[in-house]
N, C-alpha and C positions, 0 to 999 in steps of 0.2 A: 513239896515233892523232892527237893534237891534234901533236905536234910532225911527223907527215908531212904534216898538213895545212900547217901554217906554210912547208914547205919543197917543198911537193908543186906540179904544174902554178899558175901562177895568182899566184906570187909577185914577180912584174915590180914595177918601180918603174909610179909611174899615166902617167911623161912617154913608156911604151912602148907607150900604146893606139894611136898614129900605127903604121901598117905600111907596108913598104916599097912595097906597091903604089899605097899614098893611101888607101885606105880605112883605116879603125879596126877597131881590138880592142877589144868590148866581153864584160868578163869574169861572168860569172853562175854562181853555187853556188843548186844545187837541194837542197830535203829528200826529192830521190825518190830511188829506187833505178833504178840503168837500166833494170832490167826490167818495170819496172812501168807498168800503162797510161797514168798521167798524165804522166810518163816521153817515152813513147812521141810522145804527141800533143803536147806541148812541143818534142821532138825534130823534129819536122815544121814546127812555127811557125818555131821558130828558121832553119829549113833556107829556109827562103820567104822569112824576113826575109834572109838572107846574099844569097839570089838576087836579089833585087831591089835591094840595098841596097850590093852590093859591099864591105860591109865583112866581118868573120872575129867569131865570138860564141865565147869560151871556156868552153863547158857542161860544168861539172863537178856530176855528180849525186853528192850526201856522203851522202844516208840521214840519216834520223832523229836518229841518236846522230852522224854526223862533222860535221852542220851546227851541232847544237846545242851540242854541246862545242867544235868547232872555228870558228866562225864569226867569235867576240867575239876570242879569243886573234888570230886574222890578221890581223882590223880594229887591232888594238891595234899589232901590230906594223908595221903599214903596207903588208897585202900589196892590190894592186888587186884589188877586188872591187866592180864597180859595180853591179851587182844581185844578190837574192837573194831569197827567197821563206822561209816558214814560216808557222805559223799567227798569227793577228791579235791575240790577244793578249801572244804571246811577242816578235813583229816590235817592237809599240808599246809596249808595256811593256815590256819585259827590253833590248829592244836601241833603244829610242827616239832615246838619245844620238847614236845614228850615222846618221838617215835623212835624208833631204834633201825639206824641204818640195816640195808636189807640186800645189798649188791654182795655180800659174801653168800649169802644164803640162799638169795635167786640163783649163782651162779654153780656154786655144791649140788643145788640141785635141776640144774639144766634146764631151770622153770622159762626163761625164755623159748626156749626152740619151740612151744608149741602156743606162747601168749601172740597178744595183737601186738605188733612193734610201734606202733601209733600212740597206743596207751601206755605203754608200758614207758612211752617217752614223755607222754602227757604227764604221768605221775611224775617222773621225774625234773619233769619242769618247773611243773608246782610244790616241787621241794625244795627248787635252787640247785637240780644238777645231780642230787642225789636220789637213790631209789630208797622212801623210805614206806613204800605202800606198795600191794598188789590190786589190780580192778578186776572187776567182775560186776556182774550185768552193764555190760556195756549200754550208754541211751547215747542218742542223735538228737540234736533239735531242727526241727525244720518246717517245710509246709507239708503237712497233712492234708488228703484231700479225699473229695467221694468220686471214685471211680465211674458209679455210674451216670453221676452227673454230668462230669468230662467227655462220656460217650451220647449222652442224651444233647447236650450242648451242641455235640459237633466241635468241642475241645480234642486236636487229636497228638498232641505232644505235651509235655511238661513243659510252663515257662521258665525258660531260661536266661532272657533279660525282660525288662522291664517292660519294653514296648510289648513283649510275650504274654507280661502277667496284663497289663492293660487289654488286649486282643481277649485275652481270657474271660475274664471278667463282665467284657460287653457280652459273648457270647453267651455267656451264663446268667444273666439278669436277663437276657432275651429272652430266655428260654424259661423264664420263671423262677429262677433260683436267686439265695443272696448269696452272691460268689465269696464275702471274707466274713468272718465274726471275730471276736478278741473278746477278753473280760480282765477286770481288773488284777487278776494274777498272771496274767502276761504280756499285757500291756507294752512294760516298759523293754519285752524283745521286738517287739516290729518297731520302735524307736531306736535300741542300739542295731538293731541288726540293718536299717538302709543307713543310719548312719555312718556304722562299722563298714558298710560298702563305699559309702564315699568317703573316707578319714582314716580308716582302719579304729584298730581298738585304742591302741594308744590317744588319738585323735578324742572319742569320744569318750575316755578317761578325764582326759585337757577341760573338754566341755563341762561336764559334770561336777568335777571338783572343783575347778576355776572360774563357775559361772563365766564361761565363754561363749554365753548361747547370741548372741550380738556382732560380736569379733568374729566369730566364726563362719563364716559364709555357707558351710555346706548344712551347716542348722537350718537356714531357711530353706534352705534348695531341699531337704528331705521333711521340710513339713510342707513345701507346698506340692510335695507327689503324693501326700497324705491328703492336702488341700483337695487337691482331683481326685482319688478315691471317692472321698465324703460326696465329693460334689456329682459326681457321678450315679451315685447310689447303690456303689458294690460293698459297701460297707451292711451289716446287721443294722436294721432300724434302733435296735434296743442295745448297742452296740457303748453307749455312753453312760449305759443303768448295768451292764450286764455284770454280776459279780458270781465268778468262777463258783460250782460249775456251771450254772447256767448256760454258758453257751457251748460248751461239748455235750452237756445232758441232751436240752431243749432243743437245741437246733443242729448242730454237725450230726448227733447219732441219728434223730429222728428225721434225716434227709432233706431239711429245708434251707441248711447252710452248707457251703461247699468246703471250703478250705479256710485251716485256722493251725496257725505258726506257734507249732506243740514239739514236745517230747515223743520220745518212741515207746513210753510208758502208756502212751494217748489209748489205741485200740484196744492194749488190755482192760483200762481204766474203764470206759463204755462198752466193753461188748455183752454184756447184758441187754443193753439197752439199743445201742445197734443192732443186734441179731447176727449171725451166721451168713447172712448172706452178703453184707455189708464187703464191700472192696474198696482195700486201704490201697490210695494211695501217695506217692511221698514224694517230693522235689526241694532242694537247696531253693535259699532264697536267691532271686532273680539276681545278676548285672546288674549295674547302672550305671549308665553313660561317663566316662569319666573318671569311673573308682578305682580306688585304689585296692581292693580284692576284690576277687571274683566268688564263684560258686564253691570253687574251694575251702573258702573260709568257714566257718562253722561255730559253733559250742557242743562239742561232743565231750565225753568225759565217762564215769562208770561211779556205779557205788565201789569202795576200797576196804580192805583190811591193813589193820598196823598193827603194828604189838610192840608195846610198851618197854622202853628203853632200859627201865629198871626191872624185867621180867626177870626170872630165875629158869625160864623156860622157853627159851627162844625157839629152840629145835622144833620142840612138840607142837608151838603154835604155828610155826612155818607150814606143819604137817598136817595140821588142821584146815590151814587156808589152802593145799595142795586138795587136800581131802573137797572142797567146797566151788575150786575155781576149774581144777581138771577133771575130764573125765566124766565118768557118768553120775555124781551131782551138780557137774555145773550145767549137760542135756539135762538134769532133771530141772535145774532152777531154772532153765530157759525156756523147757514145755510150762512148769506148773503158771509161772510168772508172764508167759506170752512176753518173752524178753529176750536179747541179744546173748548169744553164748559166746563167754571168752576165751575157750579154747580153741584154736584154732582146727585141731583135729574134729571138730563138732562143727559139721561143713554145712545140716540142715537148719534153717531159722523156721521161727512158727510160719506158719500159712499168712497170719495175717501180717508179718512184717517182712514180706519176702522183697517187696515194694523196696525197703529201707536198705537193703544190703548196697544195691549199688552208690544210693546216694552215701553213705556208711565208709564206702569203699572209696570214692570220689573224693576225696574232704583230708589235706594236708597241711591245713594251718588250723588250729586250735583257738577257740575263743569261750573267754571265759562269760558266766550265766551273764545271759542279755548282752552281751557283750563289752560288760563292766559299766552298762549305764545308770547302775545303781551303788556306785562305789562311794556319791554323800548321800546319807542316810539321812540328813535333811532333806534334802531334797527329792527324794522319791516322791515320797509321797504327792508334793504337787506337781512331779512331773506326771502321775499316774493322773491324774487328777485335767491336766492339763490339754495330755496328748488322748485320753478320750473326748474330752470333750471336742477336739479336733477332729476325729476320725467320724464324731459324733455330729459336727459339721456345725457346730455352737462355736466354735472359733473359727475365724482366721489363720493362714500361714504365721501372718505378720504378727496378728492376735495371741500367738501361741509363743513366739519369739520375745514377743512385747514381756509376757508374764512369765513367762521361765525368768529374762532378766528382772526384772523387779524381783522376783522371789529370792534373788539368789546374792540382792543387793541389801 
């Protein structure tokens, strides 16, 4: 894959963005699939920007795995690529080396006055201070839930600390429901995220990389609030087997699960399957006695545009991400995609994420995915492994403490 990429459309030397008509080639690798709706409404930007603009844009959509594998290897090799997109952590971290400051070019063109200032800071945090990225479709992560079960329950607020989401929960197994579900690709955020409430991020960075799962005291204290879940039986029976999607498919869409600690990409992703009449709803994770952040905290973040430090076309590709993030492609990539719009003059969200604006709105400290409880990459995996089987009610508190540290020893 990576070596068609190296040799595939797009490998021009950069002195071939001049075209024989006088306009420029400006070359851009997408993380989308072409069939897909953000795809789609990209594909229209771009088409608006050529018409107006007389030059030719080389959109190659790679997917997920040909960007991520493939992007660093062509930069290496020198193939022109003067724009490209992925998520804002991976752009500014993983691939930092290669982006081409951007605070001249936000500012020429007044691209702040109408972005989110949250993000546009987020980017910039995750460059070290500089802007070398713009966001667009903004996502949240938080607790997802079923509205009608919250009313059927006799749930008649969002929990907001923990004895909240506790009250919650009994109410909702009373009533017949399984109030939480989780599967193995997200797991390890209901692990950083109570522990990120008690410790903050930093705290369970300490954890993870330094196998501090023993020394640390708030490790135990947020596996035995897990402990009570399990024991309780608010957890998914099938909650220690369940591997993604299965439990957004099987049980949240199909109304037998209640809430499950997802993205804002969640209701687009099942509404097939959910149906129309399906009401999203959304709350920050709970307080907890003691913590060191509250509801504020989060992992919110956006997919990003960069463009390539060594371009020969900086302008054009600025104008292209103008073209895709204001205005009426970035309403359209937020209808087609049932996704956050990044402009701020674009005041309506889909129906089904209307839910998500205040929590959206609410949220001043930034936390990175899971909340960096995956930062050894050893160790994931039997923390995944571990904190199911907990939730799963096959461990112990103590049980779960026990073998993190062994594993880590």
């Amino acid at each position: 894959m990576v070596a068609a990429t190296l040799t595939g459309c797009g490998g021009k030397d950069a002195a071939e963005n001049n075209t024989e008509g006088g306009g420029k080639t400006i070359v851009y690798w997408s993380m989308w699939e072409a069939s897909e709706p953000q795809a789609q409404a990209i594909q229209e930007a771009v088409a608006a920007y050529e018409a107006a603009s007389g030059n030719t844009v080389d959109l190659q959509f790679k997917g997920r795995t040909g960007i991520r594998e493939g992007l660093q290897p062509a930069l290496d090799a020198g193939t022109t690529i003067d724009l490209f997109d992925e998520d804002i952590d991976r752009v500014n971290k993983t691939w930092g080396d290669y982006l081409l400051d951007l605070e001249d070019l936000a500012k020429a063109n007044n691209y702040e006055d109408t972005a989110i200032a949250g993000l546009m800071g987020a980017c910039r945090e995750a460059a070290g201070g500089t802007l070398k990225s713009i966001p667009y479709q903004p996502n949240v992560f938080a607790f997802f839930y079923n509205e009608a079960i919250f009313a059927a329950a006799g749930v008649e607020k969002v929990p907001a600390t923990w004895a909240e989401l506790l009250d919650a929960c009994q109410k909702i197994k009373d009533a017949g429901y399984t109030p939480i579900t989780c599967d193995d690709a997200y797991i390890t955020c209901m692990f950083g995220y109570h522990l990120g409430r008690l410790i903050g991020e930093d705290g369970v960075t300490r954890v993870v990389t330094e196998g501090q799962w023993a020394e640390e005291p708030a490790v135990l204290e947020m596996a035995k609030a897990y402990e009570e879940l399990a024991s309780k039986g608010y957890f998914s029976e099938t909650i220690a087997s369940n591997v993604w999607p299965a439990a957004q498919n099987t049980e949240l869409a199909l109304g037998s699960a209640t809430m499950y600690l997802n993205g804002s990409w969640l209701p687009n992703e099942v509404k097939d399957m959910a149906g129309e009449d399906f009401k999203w709803g959304c709350f920050s994770y709970p307080a907890v006695d003691g913590g060191a952040t509250g509801v504020e905290a989060s992992n919110y973040g956006a997919q990003v545009l960069a463009i390539n430090k060594n371009t020969q076309v900086a302008e054009e590709a600025f104008e292209i991400i103008k073209y895709i993030t204001k205005g009426e492609f970035d309403k359209k990539l937020s209808e087609y995609s049932i996704g956050i719009p990044a402009d701020t003059t674009n005041t309506e969200w889909p129906a089904l994420l209307s839910n998500v604006k205040p929590v959206m709105d609410s949220l001043t400290t930034r936390w990175s995915w899971a909340v960096n409880s995956e930062a050894n990459v050893d160790i994931t995996p039997v923390l995944k492994e571990n904190f199911l089987k907990l939730c799963g009610g096959q461990l112990t508190a103590q049980d779960f403490v026990d073998a993190m540290e062994k594993a880590s020893n």
